[in-house]
N, C-alpha and C positions, 0 to 999 in steps of 0.2 A: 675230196677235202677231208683232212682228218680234224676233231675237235677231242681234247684233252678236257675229263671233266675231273670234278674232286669234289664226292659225296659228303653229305653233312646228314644229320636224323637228331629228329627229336626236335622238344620244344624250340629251341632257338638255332633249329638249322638253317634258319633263313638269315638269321640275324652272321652266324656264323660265314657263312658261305658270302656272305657281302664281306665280312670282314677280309675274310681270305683272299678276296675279288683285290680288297687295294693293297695287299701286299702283294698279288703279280703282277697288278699295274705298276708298283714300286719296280720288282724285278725287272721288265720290259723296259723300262727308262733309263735303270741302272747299269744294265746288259745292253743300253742302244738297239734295243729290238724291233723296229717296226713293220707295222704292217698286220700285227696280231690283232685280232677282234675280239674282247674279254668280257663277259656278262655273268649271270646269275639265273637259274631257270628254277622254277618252283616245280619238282615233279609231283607230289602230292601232299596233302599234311603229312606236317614230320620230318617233309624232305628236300631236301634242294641243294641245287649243286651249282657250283662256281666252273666258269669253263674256258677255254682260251682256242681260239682258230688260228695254230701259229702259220707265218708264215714258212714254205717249204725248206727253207733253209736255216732256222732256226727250231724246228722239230726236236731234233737230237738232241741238242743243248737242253732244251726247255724240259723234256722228257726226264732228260736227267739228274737233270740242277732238282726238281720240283716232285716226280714222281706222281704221276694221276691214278687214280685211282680205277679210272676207266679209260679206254682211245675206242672211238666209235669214226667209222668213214663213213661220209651222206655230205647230207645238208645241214649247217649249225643250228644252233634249236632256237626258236624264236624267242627273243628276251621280255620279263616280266620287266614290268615297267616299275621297281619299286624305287 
């Protein structure tokens, strides 16, 4: 499973990184993409990242259109519940 993240730091990187969250849930709706699971994880203070588990056949597209700042393969990271 690969997950697409995109870091945020600082005072309102939490705040940020939600924000960013509902403009790739706009993307995903706008592109007819489903299947993706999109959350928000808080790595530490100062930091948190927005993240998207696309579906396999929309990787490429979404990778492109969007540019992450990281791609990690595992398990997707467990969502803060904010």
């Amino acid at each position: 499973m690969i997950t697409f993240y995109w870091d945020f730091f600082g005072p309102n990187s939490e705040k940020t990184a939600r924000h960013f969250e509902h403009h790739l849930v706009e993307f995903l709706k706008t592109h007819a993409i489903e299947g993706a699971h999109v959350g928000v994880v808080l790595e530490e203070e100062g930091r948190a990242s927005a993240f998207c588990v696309p579906p396999e056949q929309s990787r490429e597209a979404i990778g492109r259109a969007l540019r992450p700042r990281r791609v990690e393969e595992g398990d997707p990271p467990s969502v803060d519940g904010g």
